[in-house]
Structure formats: C-alpha cells, structure tokens
BAPATOR-87590 format. One record per residue: x, y, z of N, C-alpha, C in turn. Coordinates in Angstrom, 2 decimals, always signed. Layout:
BEGIN
n.x: X | n.y: Y | n.z: Z | ca.x: X | ca.y: Y | ca.z: Z | c.x: X | c.y: Y | c.z: Z
...
//
This chain:
BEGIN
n.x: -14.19 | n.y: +13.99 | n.z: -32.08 | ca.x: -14.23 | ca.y: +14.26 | ca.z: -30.66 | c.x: -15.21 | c.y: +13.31 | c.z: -29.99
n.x: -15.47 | n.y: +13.28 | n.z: -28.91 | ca.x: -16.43 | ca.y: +12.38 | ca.z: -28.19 | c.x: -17.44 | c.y: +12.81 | c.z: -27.89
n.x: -18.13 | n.y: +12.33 | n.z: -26.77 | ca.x: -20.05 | ca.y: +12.09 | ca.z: -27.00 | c.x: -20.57 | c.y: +14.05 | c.z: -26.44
n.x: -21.63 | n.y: +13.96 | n.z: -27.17 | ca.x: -21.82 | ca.y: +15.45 | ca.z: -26.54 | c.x: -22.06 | c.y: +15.12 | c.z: -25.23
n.x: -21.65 | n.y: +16.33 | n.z: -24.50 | ca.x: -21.93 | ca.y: +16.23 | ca.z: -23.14 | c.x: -23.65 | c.y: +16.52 | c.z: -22.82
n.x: -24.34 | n.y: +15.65 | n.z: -21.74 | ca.x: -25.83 | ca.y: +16.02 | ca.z: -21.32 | c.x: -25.80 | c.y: +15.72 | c.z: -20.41
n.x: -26.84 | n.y: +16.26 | n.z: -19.40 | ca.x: -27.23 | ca.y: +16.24 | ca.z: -17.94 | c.x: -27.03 | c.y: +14.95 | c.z: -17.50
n.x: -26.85 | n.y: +14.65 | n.z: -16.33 | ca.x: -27.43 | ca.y: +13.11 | ca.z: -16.10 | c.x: -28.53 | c.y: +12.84 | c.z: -14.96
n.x: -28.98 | n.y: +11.83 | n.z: -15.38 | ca.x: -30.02 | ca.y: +11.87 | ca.z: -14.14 | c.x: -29.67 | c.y: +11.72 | c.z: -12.92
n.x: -30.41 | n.y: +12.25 | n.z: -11.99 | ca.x: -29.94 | ca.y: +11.84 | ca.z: -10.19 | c.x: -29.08 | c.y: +10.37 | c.z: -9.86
n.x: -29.51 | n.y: +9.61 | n.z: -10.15 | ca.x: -28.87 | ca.y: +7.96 | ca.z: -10.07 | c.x: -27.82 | c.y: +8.15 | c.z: -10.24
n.x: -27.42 | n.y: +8.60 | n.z: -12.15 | ca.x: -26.41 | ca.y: +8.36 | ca.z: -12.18 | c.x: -25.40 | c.y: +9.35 | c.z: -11.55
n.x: -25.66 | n.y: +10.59 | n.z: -11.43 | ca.x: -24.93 | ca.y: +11.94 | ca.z: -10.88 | c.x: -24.40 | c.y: +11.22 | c.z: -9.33
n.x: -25.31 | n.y: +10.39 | n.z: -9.15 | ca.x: -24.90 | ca.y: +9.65 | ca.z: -7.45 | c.x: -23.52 | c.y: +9.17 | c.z: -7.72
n.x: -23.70 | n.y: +8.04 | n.z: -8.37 | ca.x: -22.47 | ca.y: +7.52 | ca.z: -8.81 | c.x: -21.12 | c.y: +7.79 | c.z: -9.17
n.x: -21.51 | n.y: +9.19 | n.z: -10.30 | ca.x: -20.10 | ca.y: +9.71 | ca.z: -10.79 | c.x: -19.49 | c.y: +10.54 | c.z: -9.58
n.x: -20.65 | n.y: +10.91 | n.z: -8.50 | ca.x: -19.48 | ca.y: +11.58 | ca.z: -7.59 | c.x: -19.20 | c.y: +10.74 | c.z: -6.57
n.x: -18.83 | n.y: +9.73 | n.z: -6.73 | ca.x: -18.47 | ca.y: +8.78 | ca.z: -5.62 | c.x: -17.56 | c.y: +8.28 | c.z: -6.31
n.x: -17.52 | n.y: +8.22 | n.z: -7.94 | ca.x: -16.14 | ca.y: +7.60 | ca.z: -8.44 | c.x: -15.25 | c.y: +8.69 | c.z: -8.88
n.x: -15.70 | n.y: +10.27 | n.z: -9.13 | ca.x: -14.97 | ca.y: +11.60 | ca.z: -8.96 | c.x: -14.07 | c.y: +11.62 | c.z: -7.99
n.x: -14.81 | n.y: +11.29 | n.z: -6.81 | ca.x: -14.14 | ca.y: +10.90 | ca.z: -5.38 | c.x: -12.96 | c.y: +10.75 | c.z: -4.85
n.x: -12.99 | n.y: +9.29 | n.z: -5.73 | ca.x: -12.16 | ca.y: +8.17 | ca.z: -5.55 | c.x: -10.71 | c.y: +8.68 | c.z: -6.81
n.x: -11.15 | n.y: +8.89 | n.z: -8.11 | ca.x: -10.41 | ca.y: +8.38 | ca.z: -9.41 | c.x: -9.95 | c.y: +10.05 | c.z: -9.64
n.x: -10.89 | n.y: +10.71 | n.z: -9.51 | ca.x: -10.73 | ca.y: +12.36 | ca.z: -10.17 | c.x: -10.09 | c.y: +11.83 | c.z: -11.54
n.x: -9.48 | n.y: +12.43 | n.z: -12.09 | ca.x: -8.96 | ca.y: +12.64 | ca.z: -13.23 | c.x: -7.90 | c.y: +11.15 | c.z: -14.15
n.x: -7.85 | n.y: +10.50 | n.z: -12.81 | ca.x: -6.83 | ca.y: +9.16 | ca.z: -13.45 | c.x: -8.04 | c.y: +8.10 | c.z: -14.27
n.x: -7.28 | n.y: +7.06 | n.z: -14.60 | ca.x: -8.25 | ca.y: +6.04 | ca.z: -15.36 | c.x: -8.36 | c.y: +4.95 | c.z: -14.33
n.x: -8.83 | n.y: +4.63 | n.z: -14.32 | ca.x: -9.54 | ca.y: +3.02 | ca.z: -13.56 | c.x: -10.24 | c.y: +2.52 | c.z: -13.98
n.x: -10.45 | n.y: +0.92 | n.z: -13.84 | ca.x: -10.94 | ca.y: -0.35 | ca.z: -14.65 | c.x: -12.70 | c.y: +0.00 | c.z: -14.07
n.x: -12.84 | n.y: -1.27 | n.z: -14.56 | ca.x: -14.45 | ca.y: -1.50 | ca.z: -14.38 | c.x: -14.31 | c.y: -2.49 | c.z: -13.27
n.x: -13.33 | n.y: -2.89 | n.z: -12.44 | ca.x: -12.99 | ca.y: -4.05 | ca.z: -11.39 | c.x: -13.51 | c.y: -2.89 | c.z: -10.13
n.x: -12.04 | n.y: -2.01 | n.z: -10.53 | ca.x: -12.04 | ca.y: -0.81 | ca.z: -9.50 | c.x: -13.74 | c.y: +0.33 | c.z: -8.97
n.x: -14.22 | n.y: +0.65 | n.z: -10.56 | ca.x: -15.09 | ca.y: +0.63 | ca.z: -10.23 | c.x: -16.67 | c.y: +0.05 | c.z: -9.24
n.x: -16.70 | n.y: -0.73 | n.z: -9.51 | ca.x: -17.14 | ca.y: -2.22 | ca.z: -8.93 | c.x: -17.20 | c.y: -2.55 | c.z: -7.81
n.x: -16.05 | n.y: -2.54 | n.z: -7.40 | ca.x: -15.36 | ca.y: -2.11 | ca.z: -5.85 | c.x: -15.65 | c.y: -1.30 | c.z: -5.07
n.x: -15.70 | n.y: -0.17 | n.z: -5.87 | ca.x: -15.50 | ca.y: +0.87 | ca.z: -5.27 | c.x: -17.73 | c.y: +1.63 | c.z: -4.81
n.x: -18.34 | n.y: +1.16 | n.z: -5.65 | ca.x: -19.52 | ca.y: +1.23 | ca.z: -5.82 | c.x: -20.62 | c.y: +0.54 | c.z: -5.41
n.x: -20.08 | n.y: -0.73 | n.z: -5.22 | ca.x: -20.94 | ca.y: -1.90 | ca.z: -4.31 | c.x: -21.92 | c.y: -1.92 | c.z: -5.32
n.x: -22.06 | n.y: -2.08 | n.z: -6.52 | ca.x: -23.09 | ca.y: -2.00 | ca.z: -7.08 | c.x: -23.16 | c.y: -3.24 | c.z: -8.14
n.x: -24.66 | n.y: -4.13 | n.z: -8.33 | ca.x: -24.22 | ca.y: -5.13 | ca.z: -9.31 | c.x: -24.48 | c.y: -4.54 | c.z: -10.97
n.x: -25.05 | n.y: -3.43 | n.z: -10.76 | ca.x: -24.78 | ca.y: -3.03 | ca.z: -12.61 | c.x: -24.02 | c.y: -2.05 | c.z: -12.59
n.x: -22.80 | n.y: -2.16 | n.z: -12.62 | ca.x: -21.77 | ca.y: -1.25 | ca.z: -12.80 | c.x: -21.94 | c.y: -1.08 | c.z: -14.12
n.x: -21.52 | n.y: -1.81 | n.z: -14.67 | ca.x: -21.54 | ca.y: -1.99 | ca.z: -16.29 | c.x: -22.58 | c.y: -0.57 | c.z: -17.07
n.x: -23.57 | n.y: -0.98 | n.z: -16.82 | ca.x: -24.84 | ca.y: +0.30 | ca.z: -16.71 | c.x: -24.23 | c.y: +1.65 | c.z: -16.78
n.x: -24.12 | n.y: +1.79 | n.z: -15.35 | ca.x: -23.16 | ca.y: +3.15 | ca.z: -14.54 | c.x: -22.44 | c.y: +3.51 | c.z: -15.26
n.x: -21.67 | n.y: +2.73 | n.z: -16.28 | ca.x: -20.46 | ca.y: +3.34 | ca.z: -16.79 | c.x: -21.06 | c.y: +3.25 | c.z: -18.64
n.x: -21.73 | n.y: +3.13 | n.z: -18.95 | ca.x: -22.46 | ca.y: +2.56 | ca.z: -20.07 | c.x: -23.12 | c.y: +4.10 | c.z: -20.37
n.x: -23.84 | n.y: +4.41 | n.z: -19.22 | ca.x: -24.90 | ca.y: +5.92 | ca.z: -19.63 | c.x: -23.61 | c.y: +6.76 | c.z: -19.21
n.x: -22.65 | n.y: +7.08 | n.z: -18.29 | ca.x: -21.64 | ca.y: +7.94 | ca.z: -18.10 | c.x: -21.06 | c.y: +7.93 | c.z: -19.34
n.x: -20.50 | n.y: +7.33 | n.z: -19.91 | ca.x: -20.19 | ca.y: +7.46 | ca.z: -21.27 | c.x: -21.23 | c.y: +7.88 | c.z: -22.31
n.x: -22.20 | n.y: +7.08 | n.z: -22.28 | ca.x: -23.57 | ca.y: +8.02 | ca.z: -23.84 | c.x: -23.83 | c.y: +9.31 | c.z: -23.40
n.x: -23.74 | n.y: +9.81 | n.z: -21.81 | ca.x: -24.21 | ca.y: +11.02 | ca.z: -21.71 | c.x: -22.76 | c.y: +12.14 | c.z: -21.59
n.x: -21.30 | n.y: +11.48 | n.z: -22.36 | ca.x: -20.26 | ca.y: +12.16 | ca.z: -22.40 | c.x: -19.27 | c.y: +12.45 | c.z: -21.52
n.x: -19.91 | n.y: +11.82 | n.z: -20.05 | ca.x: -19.15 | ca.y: +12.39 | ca.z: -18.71 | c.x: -17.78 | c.y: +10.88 | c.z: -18.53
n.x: -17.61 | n.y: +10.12 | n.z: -19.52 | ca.x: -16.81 | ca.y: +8.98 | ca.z: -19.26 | c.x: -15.72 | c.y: +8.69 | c.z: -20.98
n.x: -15.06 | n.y: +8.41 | n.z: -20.80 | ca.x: -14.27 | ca.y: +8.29 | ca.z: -21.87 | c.x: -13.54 | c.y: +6.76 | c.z: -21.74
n.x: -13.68 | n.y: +6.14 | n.z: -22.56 | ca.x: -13.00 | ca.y: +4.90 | ca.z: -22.78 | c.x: -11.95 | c.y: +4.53 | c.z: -23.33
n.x: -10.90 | n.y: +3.89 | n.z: -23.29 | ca.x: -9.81 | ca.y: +3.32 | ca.z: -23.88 | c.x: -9.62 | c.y: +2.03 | c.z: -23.77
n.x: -8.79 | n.y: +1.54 | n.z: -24.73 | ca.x: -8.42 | ca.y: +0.09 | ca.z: -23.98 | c.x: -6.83 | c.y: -0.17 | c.z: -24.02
n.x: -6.87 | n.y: -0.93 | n.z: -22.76 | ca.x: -5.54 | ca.y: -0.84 | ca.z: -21.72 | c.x: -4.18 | c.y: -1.26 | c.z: -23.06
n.x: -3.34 | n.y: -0.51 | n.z: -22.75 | ca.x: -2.34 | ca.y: -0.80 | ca.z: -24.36 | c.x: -1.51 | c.y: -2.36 | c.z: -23.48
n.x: -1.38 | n.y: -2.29 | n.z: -22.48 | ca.x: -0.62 | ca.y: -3.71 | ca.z: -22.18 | c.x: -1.86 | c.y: -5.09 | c.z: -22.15
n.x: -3.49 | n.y: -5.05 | n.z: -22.34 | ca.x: -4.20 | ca.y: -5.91 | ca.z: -22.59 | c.x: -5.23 | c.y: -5.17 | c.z: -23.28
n.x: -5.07 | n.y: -5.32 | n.z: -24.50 | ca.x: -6.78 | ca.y: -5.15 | ca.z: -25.38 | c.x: -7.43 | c.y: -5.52 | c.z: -24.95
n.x: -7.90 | n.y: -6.93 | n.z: -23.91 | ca.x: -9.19 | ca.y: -7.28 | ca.z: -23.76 | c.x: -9.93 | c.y: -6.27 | c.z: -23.12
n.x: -9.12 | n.y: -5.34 | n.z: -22.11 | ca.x: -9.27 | ca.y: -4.75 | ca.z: -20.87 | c.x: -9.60 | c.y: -3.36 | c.z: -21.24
n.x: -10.41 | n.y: -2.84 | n.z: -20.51 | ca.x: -11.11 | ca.y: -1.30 | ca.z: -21.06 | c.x: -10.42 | c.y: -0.31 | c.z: -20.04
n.x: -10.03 | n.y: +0.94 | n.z: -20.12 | ca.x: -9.60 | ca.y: +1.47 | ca.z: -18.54 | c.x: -10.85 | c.y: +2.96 | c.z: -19.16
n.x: -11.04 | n.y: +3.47 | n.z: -17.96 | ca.x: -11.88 | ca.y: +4.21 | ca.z: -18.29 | c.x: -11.84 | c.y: +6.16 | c.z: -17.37
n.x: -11.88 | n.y: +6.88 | n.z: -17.59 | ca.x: -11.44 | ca.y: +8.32 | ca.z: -17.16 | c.x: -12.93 | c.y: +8.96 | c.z: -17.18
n.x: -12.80 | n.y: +9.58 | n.z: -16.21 | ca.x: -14.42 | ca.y: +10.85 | ca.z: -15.95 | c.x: -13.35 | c.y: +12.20 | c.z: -16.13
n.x: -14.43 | n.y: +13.12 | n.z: -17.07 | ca.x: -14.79 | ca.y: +14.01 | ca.z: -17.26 | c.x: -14.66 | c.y: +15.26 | c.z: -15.83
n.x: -13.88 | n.y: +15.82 | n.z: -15.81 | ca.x: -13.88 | ca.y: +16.95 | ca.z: -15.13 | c.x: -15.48 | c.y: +17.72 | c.z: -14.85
n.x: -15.97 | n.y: +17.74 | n.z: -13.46 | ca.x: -17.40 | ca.y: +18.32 | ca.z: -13.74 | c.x: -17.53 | c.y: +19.55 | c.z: -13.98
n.x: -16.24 | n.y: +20.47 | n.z: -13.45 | ca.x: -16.46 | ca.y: +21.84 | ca.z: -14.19 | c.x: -16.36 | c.y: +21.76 | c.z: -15.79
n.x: -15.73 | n.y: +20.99 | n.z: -16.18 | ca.x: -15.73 | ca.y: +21.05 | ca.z: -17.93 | c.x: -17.18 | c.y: +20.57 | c.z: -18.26
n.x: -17.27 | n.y: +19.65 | n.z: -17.98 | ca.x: -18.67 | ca.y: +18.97 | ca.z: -18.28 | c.x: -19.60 | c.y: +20.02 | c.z: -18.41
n.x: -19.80 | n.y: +20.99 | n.z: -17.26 | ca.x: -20.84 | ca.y: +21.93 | ca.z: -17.15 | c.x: -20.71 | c.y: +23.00 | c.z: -17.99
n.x: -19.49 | n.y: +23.80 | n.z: -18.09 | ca.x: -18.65 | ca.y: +24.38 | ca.z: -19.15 | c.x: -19.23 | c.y: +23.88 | c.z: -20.89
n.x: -19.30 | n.y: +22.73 | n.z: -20.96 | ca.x: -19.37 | ca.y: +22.51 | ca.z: -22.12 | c.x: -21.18 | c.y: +22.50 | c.z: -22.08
n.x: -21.90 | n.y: +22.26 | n.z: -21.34 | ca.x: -23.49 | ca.y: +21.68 | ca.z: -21.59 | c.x: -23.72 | c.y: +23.47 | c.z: -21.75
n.x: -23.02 | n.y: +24.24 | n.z: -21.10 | ca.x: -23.81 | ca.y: +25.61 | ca.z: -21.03 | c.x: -23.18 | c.y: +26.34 | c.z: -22.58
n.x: -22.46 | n.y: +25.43 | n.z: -23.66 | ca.x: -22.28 | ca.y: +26.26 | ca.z: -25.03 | c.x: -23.30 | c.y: +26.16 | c.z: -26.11
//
C-alpha cells in the first residue's frame, strides 16, 4: 500500500487545497500543477504531498518519462490519520 498518511504543515496544506480545487480526484502532471500554483518549487509541493501520503504517483502509460500524479481525498486522509 502507500505512504502512511501524516499531518501536513500549513505551507503545504496551502497548496493541496488550491490543487484539491482545481484536480479533486483526477490526475494531473507536474506542468498543470505549476500552472496552476505560480510557484517555482513545485517539485517540493508535490515531493512532501507524497512522503506525507496525501499524493500518489504514477507514470503516464502513453510516456514513461512523464509522472501524472492524484491527491488523496481529505476526508480519507483524515479518516485514515485518526486509526
């Protein structure tokens, strides 16, 4: 299964609900992200969203190079930190 779920700090909690926002439940790149965040360390953003469990990674089946990436439902998220 994937990363245990843990709190995240304010910063990043900023972030995931601005790309919750936007993506909810579909996958989107790290372009889209990016875009969508105005931010120059995206990379980061999506780096601790994932170690702290709230991000899940794949890579795109029509380009391996390419990562697409899905958030975590925040009621599950919370659901799961409170077992």
């Amino acid at each position: 299964m994937g990363n245990v779920i843990s709190p995240l700090p304010k910063w990043i909690m900023k972030h995931y609900s601005k790309l919750w926002s936007k993506f909810k439940d579909k996958q989107f790149t790290h372009q889209q992200a990016k875009d969508l965040l105005k931010i120059t360390n995206t990379s980061i953003v999506l780096s601790r969203l994932k170690k702290h469990g709230w991000l899940k990674l794949e890579l795109d089946p029509e380009d391996s190079r390419r990562r697409l990436y899905k958030l975590k439902d925040p009621a599950e998220a919370v659901k799961e930190m409170g077992k």
